[in-house]
N, C-alpha and C positions, 0 to 999 in steps of 0.2 A: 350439447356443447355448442356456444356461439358461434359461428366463422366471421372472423373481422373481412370485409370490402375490401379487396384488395389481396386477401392473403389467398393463398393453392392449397386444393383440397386435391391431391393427387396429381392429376393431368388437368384441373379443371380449379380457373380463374374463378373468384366468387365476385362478381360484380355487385350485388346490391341484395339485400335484406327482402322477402317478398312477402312475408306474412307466418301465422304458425296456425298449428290445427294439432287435432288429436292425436297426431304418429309423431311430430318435430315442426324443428322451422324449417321454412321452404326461402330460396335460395335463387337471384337470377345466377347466373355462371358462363364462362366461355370452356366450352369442351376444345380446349387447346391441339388435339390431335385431329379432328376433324373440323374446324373451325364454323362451332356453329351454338349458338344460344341451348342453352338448356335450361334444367329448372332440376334443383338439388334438393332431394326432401333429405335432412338430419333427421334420424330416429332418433326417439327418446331414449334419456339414459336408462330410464328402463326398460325399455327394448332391450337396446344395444347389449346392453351387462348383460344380460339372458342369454345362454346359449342356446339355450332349449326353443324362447321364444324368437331368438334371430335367425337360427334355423329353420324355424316353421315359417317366417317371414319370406326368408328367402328361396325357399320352395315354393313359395306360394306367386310368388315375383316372377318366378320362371314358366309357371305356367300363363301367367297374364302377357309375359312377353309374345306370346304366340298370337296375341288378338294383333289384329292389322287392317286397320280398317280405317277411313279417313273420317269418322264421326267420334274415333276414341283417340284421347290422347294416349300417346306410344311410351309405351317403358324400355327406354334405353338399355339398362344395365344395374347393375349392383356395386356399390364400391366400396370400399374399405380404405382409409388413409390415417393413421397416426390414432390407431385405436376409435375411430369415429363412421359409422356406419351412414352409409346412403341412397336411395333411389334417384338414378338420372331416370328424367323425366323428359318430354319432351313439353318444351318453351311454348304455352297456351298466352296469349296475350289478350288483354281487351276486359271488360265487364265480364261477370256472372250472371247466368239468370236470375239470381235473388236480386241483384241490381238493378237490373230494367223491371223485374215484377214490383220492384221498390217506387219505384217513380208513377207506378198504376198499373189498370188491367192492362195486359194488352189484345191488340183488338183479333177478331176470329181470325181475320183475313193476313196476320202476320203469326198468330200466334200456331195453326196449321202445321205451316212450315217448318218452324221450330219445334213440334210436336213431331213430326213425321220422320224429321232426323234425328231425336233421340231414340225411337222408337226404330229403326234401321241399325244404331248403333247396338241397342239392346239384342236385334233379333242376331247381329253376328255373332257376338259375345256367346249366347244362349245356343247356338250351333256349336258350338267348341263348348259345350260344356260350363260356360264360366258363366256367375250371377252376380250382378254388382252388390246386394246387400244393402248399398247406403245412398241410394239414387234422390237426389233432393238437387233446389235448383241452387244453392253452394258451390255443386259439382260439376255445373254444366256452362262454361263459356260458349257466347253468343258474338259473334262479330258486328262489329257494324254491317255488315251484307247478311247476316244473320244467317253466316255458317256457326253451327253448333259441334264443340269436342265436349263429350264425356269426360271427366276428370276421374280417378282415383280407383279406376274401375278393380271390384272384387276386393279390393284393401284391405276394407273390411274386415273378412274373413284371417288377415294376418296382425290387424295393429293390436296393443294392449286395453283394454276397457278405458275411461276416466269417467267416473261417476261425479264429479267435483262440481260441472258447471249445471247450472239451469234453465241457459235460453236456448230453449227445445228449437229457435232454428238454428245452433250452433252444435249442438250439444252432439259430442265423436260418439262413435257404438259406441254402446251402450251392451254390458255382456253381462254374465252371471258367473259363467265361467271357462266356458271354449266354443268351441264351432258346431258342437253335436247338438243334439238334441236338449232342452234344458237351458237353450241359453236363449241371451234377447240379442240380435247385431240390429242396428239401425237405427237413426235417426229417429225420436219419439214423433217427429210430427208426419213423418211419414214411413212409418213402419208399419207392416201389414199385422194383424191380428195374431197370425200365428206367430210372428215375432216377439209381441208382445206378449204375448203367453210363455214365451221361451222353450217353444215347437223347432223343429227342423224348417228349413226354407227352403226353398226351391225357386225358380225363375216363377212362378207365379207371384213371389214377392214383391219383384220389380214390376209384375204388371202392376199389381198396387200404387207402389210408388208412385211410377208411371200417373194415373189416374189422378194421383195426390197433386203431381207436378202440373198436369195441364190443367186441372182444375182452377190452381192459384194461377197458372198465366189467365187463366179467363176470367179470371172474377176478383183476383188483387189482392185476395184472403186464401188461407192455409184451409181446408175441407175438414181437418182435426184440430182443435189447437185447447189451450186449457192457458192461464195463468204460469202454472208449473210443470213439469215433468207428468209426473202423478195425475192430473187432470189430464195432460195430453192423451196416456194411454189409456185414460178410461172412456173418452170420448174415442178416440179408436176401436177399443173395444166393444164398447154400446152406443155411441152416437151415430148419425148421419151428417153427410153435406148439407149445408145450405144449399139445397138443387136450385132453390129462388132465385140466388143469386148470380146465375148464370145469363150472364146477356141476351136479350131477346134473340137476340142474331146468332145463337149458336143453334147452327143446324139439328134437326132431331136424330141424327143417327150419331153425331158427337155425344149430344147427350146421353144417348141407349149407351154407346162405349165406355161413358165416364161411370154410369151406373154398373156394368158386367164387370168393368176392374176392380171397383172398389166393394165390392160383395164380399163379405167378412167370412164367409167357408170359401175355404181353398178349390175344392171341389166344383164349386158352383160359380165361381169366377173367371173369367176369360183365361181362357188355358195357356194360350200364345199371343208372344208381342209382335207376333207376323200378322195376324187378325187385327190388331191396333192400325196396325200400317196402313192394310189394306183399307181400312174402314175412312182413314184419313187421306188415304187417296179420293177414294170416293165424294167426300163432302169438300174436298180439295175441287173435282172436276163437275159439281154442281149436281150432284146426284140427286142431290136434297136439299130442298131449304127451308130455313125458318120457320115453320106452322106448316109445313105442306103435308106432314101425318099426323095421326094420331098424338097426344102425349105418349108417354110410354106408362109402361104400368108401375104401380109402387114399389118400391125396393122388395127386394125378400125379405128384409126382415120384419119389414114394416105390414108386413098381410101374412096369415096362415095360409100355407100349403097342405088342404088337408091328406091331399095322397101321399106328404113326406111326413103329416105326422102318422097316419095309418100305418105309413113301416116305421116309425120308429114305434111305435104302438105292437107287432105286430112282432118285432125283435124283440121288446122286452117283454113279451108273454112268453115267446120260447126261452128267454135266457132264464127268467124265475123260474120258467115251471120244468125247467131241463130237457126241454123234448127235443126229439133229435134234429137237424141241421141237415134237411133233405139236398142235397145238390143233381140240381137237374142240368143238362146243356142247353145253353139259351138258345133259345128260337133265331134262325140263320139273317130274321127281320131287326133281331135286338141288339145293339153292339152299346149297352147300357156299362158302364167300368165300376165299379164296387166294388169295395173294401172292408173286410171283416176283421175284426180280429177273433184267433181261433180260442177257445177258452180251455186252454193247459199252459200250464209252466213249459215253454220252449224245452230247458236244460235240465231240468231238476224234477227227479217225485220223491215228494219227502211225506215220512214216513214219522208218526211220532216222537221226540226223542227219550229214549229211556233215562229213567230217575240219574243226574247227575253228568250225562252226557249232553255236550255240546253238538250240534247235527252244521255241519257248514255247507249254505248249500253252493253250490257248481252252477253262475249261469254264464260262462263264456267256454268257449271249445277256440283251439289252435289246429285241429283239422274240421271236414266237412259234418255236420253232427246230421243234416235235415235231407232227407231225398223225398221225391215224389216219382210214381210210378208213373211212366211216361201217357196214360191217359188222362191223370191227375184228380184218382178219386182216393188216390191211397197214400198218407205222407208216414216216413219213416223216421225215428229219429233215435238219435241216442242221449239218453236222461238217465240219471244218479236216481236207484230203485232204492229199496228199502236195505240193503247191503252196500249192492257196488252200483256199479254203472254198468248197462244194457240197450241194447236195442228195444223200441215199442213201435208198434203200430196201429196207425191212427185211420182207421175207415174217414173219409171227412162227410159220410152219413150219419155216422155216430158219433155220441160225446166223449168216446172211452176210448182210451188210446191203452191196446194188452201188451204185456211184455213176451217179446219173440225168447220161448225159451231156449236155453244153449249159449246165449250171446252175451252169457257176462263176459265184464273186462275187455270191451269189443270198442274199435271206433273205425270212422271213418267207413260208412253205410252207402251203397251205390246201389243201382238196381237193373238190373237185366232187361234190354228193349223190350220184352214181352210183358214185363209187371209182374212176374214170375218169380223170380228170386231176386234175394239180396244178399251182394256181396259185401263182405268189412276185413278187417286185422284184426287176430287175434294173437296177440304174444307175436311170433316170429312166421303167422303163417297167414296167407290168404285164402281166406276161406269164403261160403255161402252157404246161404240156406233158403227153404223155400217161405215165401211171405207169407201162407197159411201156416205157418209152423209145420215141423219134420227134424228130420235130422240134418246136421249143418256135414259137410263134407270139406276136404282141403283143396286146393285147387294148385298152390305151389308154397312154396316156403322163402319166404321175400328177400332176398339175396341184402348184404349188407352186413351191420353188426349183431349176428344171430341173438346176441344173450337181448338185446334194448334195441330192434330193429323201429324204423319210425315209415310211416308213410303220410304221403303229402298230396295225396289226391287220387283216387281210381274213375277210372269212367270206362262200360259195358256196353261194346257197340255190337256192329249186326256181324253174323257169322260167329256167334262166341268170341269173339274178340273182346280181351281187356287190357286196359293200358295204366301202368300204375307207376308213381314217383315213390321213388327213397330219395336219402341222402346224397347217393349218387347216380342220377339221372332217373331217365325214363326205362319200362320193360316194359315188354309184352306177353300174354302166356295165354294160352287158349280157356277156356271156363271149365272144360271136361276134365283140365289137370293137364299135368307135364310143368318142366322146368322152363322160367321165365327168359325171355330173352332182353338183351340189351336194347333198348331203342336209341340211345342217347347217352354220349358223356359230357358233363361238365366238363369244360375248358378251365385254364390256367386264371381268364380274365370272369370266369362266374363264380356264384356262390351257390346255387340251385336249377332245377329245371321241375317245377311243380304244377299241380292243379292240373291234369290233362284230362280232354275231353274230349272224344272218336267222334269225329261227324257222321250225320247220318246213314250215308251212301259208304262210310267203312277205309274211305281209301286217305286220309289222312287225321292228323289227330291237332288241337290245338293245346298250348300248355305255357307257361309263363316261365322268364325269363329272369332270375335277381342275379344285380352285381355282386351285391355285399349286403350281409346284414342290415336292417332296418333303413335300409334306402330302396322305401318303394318309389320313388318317383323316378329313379333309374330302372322299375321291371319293364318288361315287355311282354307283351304277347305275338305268339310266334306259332305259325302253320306250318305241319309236317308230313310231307308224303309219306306213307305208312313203309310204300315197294320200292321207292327209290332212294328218299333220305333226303331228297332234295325240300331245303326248307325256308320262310323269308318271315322278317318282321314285320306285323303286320299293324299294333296300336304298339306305341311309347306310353307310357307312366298308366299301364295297366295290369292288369291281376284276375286270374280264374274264372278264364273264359268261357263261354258255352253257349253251341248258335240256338240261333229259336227258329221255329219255323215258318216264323214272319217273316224270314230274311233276314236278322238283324243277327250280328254280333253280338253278345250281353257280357259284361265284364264292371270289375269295381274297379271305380280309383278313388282314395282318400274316402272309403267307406260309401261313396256315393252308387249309385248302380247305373250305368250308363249305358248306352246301346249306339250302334253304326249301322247302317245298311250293308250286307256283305253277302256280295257274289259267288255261291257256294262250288258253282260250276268254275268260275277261273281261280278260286280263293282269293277276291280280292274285295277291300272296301273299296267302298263307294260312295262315300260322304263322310262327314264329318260328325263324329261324337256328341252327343246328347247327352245332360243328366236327366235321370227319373225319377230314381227315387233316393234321397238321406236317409244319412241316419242307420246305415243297413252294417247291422254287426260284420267287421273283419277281422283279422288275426292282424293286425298290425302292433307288432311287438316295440318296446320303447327299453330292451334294454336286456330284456329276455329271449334266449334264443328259440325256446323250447315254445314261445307266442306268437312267432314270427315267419307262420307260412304262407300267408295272406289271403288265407281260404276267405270267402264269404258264404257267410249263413243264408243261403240264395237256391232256391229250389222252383225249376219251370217245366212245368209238361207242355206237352205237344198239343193240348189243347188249347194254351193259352192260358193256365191258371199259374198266378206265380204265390208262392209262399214266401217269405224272410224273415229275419228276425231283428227286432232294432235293437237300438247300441252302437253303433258307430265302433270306429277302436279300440282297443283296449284302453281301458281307462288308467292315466299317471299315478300309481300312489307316490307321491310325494317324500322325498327324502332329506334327512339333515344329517351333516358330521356333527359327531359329537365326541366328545373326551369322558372317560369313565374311570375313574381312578379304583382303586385296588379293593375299595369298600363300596363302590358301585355307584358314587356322588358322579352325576353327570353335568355336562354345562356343553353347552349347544357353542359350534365355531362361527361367527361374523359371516356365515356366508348363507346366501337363500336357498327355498329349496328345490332340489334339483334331483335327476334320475343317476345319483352317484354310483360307481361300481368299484370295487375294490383299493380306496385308497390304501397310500403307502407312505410313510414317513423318511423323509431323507436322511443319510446315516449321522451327518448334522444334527439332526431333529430340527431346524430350522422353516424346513420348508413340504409339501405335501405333495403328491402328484398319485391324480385320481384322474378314470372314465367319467365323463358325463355324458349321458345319452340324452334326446335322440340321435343325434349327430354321430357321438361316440367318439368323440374329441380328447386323445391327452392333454390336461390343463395339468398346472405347477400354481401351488397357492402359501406365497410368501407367510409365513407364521406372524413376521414382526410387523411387516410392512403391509401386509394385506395385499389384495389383489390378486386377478388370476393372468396368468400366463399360457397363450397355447402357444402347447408344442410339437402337436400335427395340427396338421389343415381339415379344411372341409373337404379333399378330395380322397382322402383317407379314411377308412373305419379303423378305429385304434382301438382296442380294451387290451385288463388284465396287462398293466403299465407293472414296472420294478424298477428299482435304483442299482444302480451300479454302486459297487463298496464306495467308489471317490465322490460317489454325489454327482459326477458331470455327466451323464450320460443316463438313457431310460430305455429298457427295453420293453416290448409290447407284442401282443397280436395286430397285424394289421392284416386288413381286408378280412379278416377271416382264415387267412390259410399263412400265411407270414409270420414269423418274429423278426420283427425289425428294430434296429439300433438306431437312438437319436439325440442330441445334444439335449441336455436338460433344459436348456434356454428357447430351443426351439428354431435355433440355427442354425444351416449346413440341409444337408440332403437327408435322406433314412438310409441307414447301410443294412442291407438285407443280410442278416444270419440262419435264417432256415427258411424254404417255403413246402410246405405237403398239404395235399387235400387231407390229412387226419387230424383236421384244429388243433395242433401246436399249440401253447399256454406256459409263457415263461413264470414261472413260480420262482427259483430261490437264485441267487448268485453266489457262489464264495465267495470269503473277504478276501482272497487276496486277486480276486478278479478272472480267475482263471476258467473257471467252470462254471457252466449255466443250467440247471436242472429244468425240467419242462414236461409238461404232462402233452399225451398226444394219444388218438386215440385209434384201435388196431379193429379188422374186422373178427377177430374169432378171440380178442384179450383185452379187447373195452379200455377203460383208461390206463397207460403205463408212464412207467418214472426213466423217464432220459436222462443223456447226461451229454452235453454238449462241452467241445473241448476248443475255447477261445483264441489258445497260444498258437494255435494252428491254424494258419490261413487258409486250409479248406474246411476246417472246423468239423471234425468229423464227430458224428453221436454215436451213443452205443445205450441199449436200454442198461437200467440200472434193479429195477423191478417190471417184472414181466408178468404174471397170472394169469389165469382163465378169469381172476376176478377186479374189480377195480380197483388201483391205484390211483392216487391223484394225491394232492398239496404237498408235494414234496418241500421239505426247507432245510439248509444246510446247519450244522452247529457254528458257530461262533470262530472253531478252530478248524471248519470245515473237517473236518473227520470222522465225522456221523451224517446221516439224512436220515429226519423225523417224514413221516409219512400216514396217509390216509389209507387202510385194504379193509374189504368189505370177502377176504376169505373166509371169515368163519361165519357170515350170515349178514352182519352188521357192520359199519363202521365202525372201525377201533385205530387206534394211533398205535404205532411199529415205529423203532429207531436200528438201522442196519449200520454197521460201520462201512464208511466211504473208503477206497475205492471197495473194500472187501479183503479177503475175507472177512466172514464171521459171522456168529447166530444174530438173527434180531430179537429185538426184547420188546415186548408188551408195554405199553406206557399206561394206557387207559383198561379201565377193568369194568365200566358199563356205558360200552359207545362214546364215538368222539369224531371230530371231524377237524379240519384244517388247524396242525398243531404249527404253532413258530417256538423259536428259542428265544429268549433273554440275550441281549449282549454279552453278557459275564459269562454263556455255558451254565447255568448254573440251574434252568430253571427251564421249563417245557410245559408253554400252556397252549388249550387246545378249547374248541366247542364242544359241550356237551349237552344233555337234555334236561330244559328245565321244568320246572314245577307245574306248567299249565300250557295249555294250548298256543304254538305262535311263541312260547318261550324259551331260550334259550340261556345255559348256562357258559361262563367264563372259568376252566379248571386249571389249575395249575398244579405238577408233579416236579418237584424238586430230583435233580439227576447230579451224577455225580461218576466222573472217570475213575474205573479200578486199574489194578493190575493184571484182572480176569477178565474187564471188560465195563458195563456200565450198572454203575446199583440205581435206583431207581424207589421213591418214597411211594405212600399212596397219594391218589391223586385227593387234593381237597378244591370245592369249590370258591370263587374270589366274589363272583356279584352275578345275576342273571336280571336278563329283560328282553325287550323284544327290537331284535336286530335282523338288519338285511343282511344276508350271507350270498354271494353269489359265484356260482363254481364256474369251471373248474382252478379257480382261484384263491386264497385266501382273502374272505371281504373282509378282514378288520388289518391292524399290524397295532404294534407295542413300542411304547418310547425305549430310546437306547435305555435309559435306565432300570428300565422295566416296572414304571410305578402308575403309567396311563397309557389305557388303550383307545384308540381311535378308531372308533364305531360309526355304522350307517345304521341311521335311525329311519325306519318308517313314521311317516304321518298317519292318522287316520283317511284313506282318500273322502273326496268329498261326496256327496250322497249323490249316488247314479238312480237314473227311475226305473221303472223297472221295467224290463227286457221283456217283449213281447213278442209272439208268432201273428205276423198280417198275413193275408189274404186277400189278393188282389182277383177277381173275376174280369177276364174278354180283357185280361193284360193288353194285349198284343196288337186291340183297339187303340187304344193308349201308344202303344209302339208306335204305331203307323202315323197316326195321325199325328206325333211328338217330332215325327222323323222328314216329315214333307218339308 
C-alpha cells in the first residue's frame, strides 16, 4: 500500500518515496516522538495479509533488533498503522556499493577498508547467532569517508520469495519454500553453493558472499554472473572466478582469502569471517605485497586431491560392501571434524506391508527419540518396529541397530552416566533397563494424569539422580525407585518447565522455560540449584539445553543448534551464542499441542561425538475452509491457506471466527464482505474461539490456561471468565446466554463436561459429566435442555445426550463410534464425526432426535458425505450453518515434499565448538 509524502503512518511523517525491493516500498520518514529520520520499509500485501508469514517476520525482526553494532544498520521497531505493516529502519544515507563498483574497480588501497568493515560487521552478527543470507553490494552503503552500514541484515530469512524478476543483481531471495533445508535464500549472483542447491546455510554462506563482494569491488565484474538467473547458478555451481582479473596490485594473501571463501564445499571453506578480518588487517599493515610469494596453488576444484578421493573411495567400498564402521578415538595430535551420515532410518523400521494394508511410516518424534551413551559408542533410539514402536540399539561399530526387548510402546530414552542403562516411559510409569538387554524394572510412576501421563524430558545425573518434566513441572526420584519428588511448579505466568538436564558435578539441573504454547521465542533456559532452589535465566529464546564438556552450553533456537561458553563452576555464560548447525529436527508445533515440547533430536557424549537428525520443525501441512453441503459437493472459501483450528459460524451465519496459528490469533472473517478481522492481539495465545448466542462477543482459551471473553469486533479489553492450569476449552454456549459448557481436564478423570453459570458475577462451575473416562465436545441443544457429548466409557468414542440441568438417563446417539456431535438449529437433528471408509477418512453422520414425553427417541444414525478433514480437539473442528444444509470444514492440503530426515554424525564436534566459539 503506497504512503502519500506528507501523510502519518502512526507516529511517523512520511517525507519522501525511497525506492522498493523484494519485502515493499521503503520510505524516508520523521519519527515525530523522538525527532529523528528514519527509513520505513512497507511490507507487501502479501506479507502483510499473512498471519502466519507476518508473524514469522516479526519474530525474526526481534531477533535482528539485538545486533548493535556501528557497521550494521539498526532496526528500530515494528509498526502497525491502519491495517499496514512496517520495519523502522534506521536512516542510511548516501550511494551503495553497487554504486561506486558501477563507476569501476575500486582500487586495493580503498577498497581494504571497505572490505574490512563489512567483514567486522559480519563477524558481530555471526556471535549472536544471526546470518545475513543475502549479502551483496545492494546492501551495503558506503559514505563519502567510506564508512560502510550493512543493510537488511538476516531479512532474508523472513521476506516472501519473488521469482518474477531476472536481473540477478536485483533479483530478492530467491526460495523454494521456507528457511529449512530444501530451500534456496540469496541473491543468484552471490549465493553460496549450498544455497543453490537449496541445502541449509550457515554463516559460512556469507563468507561466500563475502568473497563474491570484494572480489567485484576489485575487479569491477561479478565472480559468478550468467545472462539469466539459470546461468547465474550454474556458473556458481561449476564455474570459477576470473582470478585473472584481479589487479596486479592485490596482495597475495588477499588473493589466498578470496580463493578459501569462495570454495564451493562448505567444509573446506574458510570457516569464520573473523579470519577475513584478520587476514585484511594484515595486507592492510603491509604484511605482504604484490609478487613477494609464491602464486597460490589452483583451486580445489580445479586439481584432484587424491587423499580426498582415496576416502571417498575408501567409504564407498564399505557402504557397498556393508562392512562394519570401526570407530576408533582419534589420536590426541588430530582434531580432523567429520561428518557422517549413519545408514538407518532415524524413526522408522518398516517392515513389509501385508497384502492390502497401508504401513504409515513415523519420522518426526514430539519428545527426545535419540540418546548416546555418555562415551559415545552406543546411540539409542526409538523407531516404529514391525508392530509398534520400541527402543533399538545401535553399537556405531556395527551396522545393525537390535531391538531392546520389553520396550514396546516406550518413549523418551535417556541413559545412565555409566552407559549402563536406559531410562524411558512407559504408559504411566518410569521405568529402565539394562542396555545389553534384561529385564526392565519401575523406578516411579510419573505423577500427573495417571490414565495419558506425558513426559517432556528426563536427564540421569551422578549419584542415581533423575530429573524428569510432565505437564506440571519438574521431579526428581532416585534410579533405585521410590516416589518422585517435586522440583518445580509452574507459575500462573508459564505454560511448561521441560527438557531438564543434571549437570555433571549433580548439584544443579538446567531445563527450559515456555510462556505459552507455540511461542518459542519467549522459552528460556534457566539453571537450578538442585539443595536450594535458588535459580536464574540464563539464554532467552532457547530450548533443551545440555552442557558439553567443552564448556559450552548447547541448546536450539528455531531448529538451529547453538552453543555459548558457560562457566560450570559460577553457572554462568560467558559470551555470546553461536549457530552450528541447521536444519536440526525440533518439536516446534504450529498448532498442535501434543508437537509442541521443543525437544531437539540432538545427542552429545563426553567424548565429543555429537549425533542429530535433520528436519528442522515440524513441517506446515497447509489448510483451507471449505463448505460441504449435505451431498458432500465442496467449494473452497476466498481465503489462503493457513494453520486453521476450529472455525465457527456466527448465529447470523454471516460471519466466521476461527484460530490461526502460528501466532494463534482469533480472526473474524466477514462471509459478504470478505476480509479478516483480529480479535486478540499478538501478545495473546487464543484457540478454540465460540459465539455468543447475540453474535457480539467470542469466547476462547487464552494463553493456555484462560477462558476469556471478548468483543467480536476486537474492541475493549478480554474479561477473564475462568483461569486453571487444567486447559479449560470453551465448547458450547446456551441460546439464551446463560450457561457456558467447557471441557477441562482432571488428574485421576482426564477430560470432563463443566458447566459454567454466567448470570452470576463470580461465575461459579460445577462438573456436568465426571468419569474415570474421557468426556469432551460437549454442545447444548437448541432449547438448551439437553447436552450432546463425547465418553470413551465403553472403550471407544461414542456420542451420549443427558438432559440438562438433570435429572435423567442418557441416551446413546451413535452405535459404531463418533466423535464431536453439535445440534441443528431446529433441535431436530444431531450430527457427529464418525469413521470413514479409508485411512485419514472421516465420515459426516447425522441421527435425527426427537422430544418425548418419556424423554428423547432417537432414529439410526445414517451417514451425509465423508473425506478427509482436519479435526482438532479438545474442540469441535467443523460447525453447521444455522439451517443445517452446509458444513464448514478444515480441509488439509497435501504438505509439500519434505527430504528425507536423516541421522548425522559429527566426529571431534567439540573442535568445531572451540574454535566456532573464540
Amino acid at each position: 500500500m503506497p504512503l502519500a509524502t506528507g501523510s502519518r503512518f502512526g507516529s511517523f511523517e512520511v517525507v519522501a518515496p525511497l525506492g522498493a525491493g523484494g519485502m515493499g516500498e521503503v520510505y524516508q520518514a520523521r519519527d515525530t516522538r523522538l525527532n529523528r529520520s528514519v527509513a520505513l520499509k512497507v511490507l507487501l500485501e502479501l506479507t502483510a495479509n499473512d498471519p502466519e508469514h507476518l508473524a514469522r517476520f516479526r519474530r525474526e525482526a526481534q531477533v535482528l533488533a539485538s545486533l548493535n553494532h556501528p557497521g550494521i544498520a539498526a532496526i528500530y521497531g515494528f509498526e502497525e498503522a491502519n491495517g499496514v505493516h512496517a520495519l523502522v529502519l534506521e536512516l542510511v544515507e548516501g550511494p551503495t556499493l553497487a554504486d561506486r563498483i558501477a563507476r569501476g574497480p575500486i582500487p586495493v588501497d580503498e577498497a581494504l577498508p571497505i572490505a574490512l568493515q563489512i567483514a567486522e560487521a559480519l563477524e558481530a552478527a555471526h556471535e549472536l547467532g544471526i546470518v545475513h543470507r543475502d549479502l551483496k553490494p545492494a546492501n551495503i552503503k558506503v559514505s563519502d569517508q567510506d564508512v560502510v552500514k550493512v543493510l537488511d541484515f538476516g531479512l532474508a530469512k523472513a521476506i516472501n520469495p519473488d521469482l518474477s524478476r531476472t536481473d540477478v543483481t536485483q533479483t530478492p531471495t530467491l526460495t523454494v519454500a521456507s528457511t529449512r533445508a530444501g530451500v534456496i535464500l540469496g541473491t543468484a549472483a552471490y549465493m553460496a553453493p549450498e544455497q543453490a542447491r537449496g541445502k541449509s546455510v550457515d554463516r559460512r554462506a556469507d563468507v561466500w558472499a563475502f568473497g563474491c563482494v570484494l572480489f567485484e569491488m576489485l575487479t569491477g565484474r561479478r565472480a559468478f554472473e550468467g545472462e539469466v538467473i539459470s546461468e547465474t547458478i550454474a556458473a556458481v555451481l561449476r564455474g570459477e572466478p576470473e582470478w585473472n582479473a584481479l589487479p596486479a596490485s592485490t596482495p597475495w594473501t588477499i588473493r589466498e582469502l578470496l580463493r578459501r571463501c569462495l570454495v564451493k564445499e562448505p567444509r573446506e571453506r574458510l570457516q569464520a569471517i573473523g579470519d577475513a578480518r584478520i587476514e585484511i588487517k594484515k595486507a592492510m599493515a603491509g604484511a605482504d605485497e604484490a609478487g613477494t610469494a609464491p602464486p597460490p596453488p589452483a583451486p580445489t576444484a580445479a586439481r584432484p586431491n587424491l587423499g580426498l578421493m582415496a576416502a571417498v573411495a575408501a567409504i564407498a567400498a564399505i557402504l557397498a560392501g556393508g562392512a562394519a564402521w570401526l570407530l576408533k578415538p582419534a589420536p590426541a595430535t588430530t582434531a580432523q571434524v567429520t561428518r557422517s551420515l549413519l545408514g538407518i532410518q532415524p524413526f522408522e523400521r518398516r517392515s513389509p506391508a501385508k497384502p492390502g494394508e497401508t504401513r504409515v511410516p513415523i519420522t518426526r518424534r514430539d519428545r527426545t527419540s535419540i540418546a548416546l551413551t555418555p562415551d559415545g559408542r552406543t546411540l539409542v533410539i526409538r523407531a516404529l518396529g514391525d508392530i509398534t514402536e520400541q527402543l533399538y540399539v545401535r553399537p556405531l561399530d556395527k551396522l545393525e541397530a537390535t531391538p531392546l526387548a520389553g520396550t514396546e510402546r516406550t518413549e523418551n530414552p535417556f541413559i545412565s552416566p555409566d552407559g549402563a542403562w536406559v531410562g524411558y516411559a512407559a504408559g504411566a510409569e518410569l521405568k529402565k533397563i539394562p542396555i545389553a538387554g534384561g529385564v526392565a524394572s519401575t523406578i516411579t510412576r510419573i505423577p500427573g494424569i495417571q490414565a495419558a501421563p506425558r513426559i517432556f524430558g528426563a536427564s540421569w545425573g551422578p549419584g542415581d539422580l533423575i530429573v524428569f518434566a510432565t505437564d506440571d513441572g519438574l521431579w526428581q526420584v532416585n534410579a533405585g525407585g521410590g516416589d518422585a519428588r517435586r522440583l518445580t511448579t509452574v507459575s500462573d505466568k508459564e505454560y511448561r518447565h521441560t527438557l531438564p538436564h543434571v549437570l555433571p558435578d549433580g548439584r544443579a539441573v538446567l531445563y527450559t522455560v515456555t510462556k505459552a504454547p507455540f511461542r518459542w521465542t519467549d522459552a528460556q533456559i534457566v539453571v537450578r540449584l538442585l539443595e536450594s532452589g535458588e535459580q536464574k535465566v540464563l539464554i532467552d529464546n532457547g530450548a533443551d539445553p545440555r552442557y558439553a564438556s567443552s564448556g559450552h552450553l548447547v541448546f536450539v533456537r528455531s531448529a538451529t543448534l547453538m552453543a555459548v561458553p558457560f562457566n560450570i563452576d559460577r553457572l554462568e555464560v560467558t559470551g555470546n551464542p553461536i549457530a552450528l548447525v541447521e536444519d536440526v529436527q525440533q518439536a516446534i508445533g504450529t498448532g498442535n499441542t501434543f508437537n509442541d515440547s521443543g525437544s531437539a533430536q540432538v545427542a552429545i557424549a563426553s567424548t565429543g561425538r555429537l549425533v542429530y537428525a535433520t528436519g528442522g520443525p515440524a513441517p506446515s501441512v497447509p489448510r483451507v475452509l471449505v463448505w460441504v453441503d449435505r451431498d458432500g459437493k465442496t467449494e473452497a472459501l476466498q481465503l489462503p491457506e493457513r494453520q486453521y483450528t476450529a472455525p465457527r459460524i456466527a448465529p447470523d451465519g454471516r460471519r466466521i471466527a476461527v484460530s490461526i496459528a502460528p501466532d494463534s490469533r482469533v480472526w473474524v472473517y466477514d462471509l459478504q464482505r470478505g476480509g479478516l478481522t483480529a480479535v486478540t492481539d499478538t501478545k495473546e495465545f487464543a484457540i478454540w474461539n465460540i459465539w455468543s448466542p447475540d453474535g457480539q462477543r467470542i469466547a476462547y482459551t487464552g494463553s493456555g490456561f484462560d477462558i476469556s471473553l471478548r468483543a467480536a469486533d476486537g474492541t475493549g479489553t478480554a474479561d477473564l471468565l475462568y483461569s486453571s492450569r487444567n486447559f479449560p476449552a470453551p465448547s458450547s454456549w446456551s441460546s439464551d446466554g446463560q450457561r457456558l459448557a467447557f471441557v477441562q481436564r482432571e488428574a485421576e478423570t482426564l477430560g470432563d463436561v463443566w458447566v459454567m453459570d454466567l448470570t452470576d458475577p463470580k461465575r461459579p462451575r460445577q462438573p456436568f459429566v465426571q468419569t474415570a473416562a474421557e468426556e469432551s465436545f460437549p454442545a447444548f441443544s437448541a432449547d438448551g435442555k439437553w447436552i450432546a457429548y463425547t465418553s470413551t466409557q465403553s472403550g471407544r468414542g461414542e456420542i451420549y445426550v443427558q438432559p440438562y440441568p438433570g435429572p435423567g438417563p442418557r441416551v446413546q446417539i451413535s452405535t459404531q463410534g463418533g466423535n464431536a456431535p453439535t445440534w441443528t438449529s431446529n433441535g431436530a437433528e444431531i450430527v457427529y464425526i464418525g469413521n470413514g471408509s479409508g485411512l485419514g477418512i472421516s465420515a459426516i453422520m447425522a441421527v435425527a432426535v426427537k422430544t418425548t414425553t418419556t424423554g428423547l427417541a432417537v432414529d439410526a444414525p445414517r451417514k451425509l458425505f465423508e473425506g478427509r478433514f482436519n479435526f482438532t480437539g479438545p474442540v469441535r473442528g467443523y460447525d453447521v450453518t444455522p439451517d443445517g444444509r452446509r458444513f464448514l470444514m478444515v480441509q488439509p492440503r497435501d504438505p509439500p515434499p519434505q527430504p528425507p530426515v536423516e541421522l548425522v554424525m559429527v566426529e571431534n564436534w567439540f573442535e568445531e565448538l572451540k574454535r566456532s566459539s573464540k
